[in-house]
C-alpha positions in Angstrom: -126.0 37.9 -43.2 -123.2 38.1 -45.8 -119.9 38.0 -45.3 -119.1 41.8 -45.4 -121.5 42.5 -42.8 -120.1 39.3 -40.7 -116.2 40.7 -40.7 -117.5 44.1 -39.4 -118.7 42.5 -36.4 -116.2 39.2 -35.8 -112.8 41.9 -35.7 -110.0 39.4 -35.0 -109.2 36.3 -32.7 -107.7 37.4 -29.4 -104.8 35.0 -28.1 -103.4 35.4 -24.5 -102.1 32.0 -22.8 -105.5 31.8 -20.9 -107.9 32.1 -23.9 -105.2 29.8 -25.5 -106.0 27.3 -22.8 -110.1 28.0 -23.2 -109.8 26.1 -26.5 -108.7 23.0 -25.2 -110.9 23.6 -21.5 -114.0 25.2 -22.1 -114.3 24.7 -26.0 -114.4 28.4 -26.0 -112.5 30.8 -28.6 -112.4 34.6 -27.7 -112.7 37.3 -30.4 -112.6 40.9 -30.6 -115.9 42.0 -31.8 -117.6 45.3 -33.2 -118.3 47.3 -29.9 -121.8 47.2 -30.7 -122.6 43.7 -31.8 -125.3 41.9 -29.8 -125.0 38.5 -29.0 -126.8 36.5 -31.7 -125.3 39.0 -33.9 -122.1 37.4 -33.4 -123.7 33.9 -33.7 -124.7 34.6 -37.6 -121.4 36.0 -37.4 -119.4 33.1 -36.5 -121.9 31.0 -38.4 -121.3 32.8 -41.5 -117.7 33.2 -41.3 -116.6 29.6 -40.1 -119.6 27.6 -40.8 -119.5 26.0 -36.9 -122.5 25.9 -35.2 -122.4 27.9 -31.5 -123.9 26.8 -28.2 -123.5 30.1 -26.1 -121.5 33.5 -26.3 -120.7 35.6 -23.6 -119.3 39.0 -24.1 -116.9 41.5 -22.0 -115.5 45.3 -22.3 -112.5 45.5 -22.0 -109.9 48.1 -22.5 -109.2 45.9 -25.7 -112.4 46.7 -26.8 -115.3 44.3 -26.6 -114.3 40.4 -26.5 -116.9 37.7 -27.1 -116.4 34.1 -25.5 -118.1 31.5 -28.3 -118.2 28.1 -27.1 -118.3 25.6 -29.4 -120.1 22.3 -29.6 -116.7 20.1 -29.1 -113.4 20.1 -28.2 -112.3 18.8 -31.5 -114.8 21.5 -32.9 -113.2 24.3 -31.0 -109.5 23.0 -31.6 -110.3 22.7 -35.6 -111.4 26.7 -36.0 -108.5 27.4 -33.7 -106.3 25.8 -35.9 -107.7 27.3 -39.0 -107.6 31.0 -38.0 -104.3 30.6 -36.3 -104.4 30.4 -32.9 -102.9 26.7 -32.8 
């Protein structure tokens, strides 16, 4: 997967208080994803993008449009690509 076809699927982070507090919780960061992108789509994705391995995703529709929950491998993982994509 190049990077092209990994921004059409990873949209944007989404940052509410809650999925503020999933980073530091859950090692957990929610994005905004294509509203057809299958899970281990979004893995390469995320792999591809941020170079950070993924343990699980878990995916929602919402009037937002579809939100993937990637958790991370660490805390310190998690916190890291939160800081660099500006959620921190």
């Amino acid at each position: 997967m190049n990077i092209d076809e990994a921004s059409k699927i990873i949209l944007k982070p989404y940052i509410t208080e809650k999925t503020f507090a999933m980073v530091e919780n859950e090692q957990k960061i929610c994005f905004i994803v294509a509203a057809d992108a299958a899970k281990p789509k979004i893995v390469q994705a995320v792999k591809t993008l941020y170079n950070e391995t993924v343990l699980d995703v878990n995916t929602a529709k919402t009037v937002y449009g579809k939100k993937a929950f990637v958790k991370f491998e660490s805390i310190d993982k998690a916190r890291d690509l939160a800081t660099k994509i500006g959620m921190l």
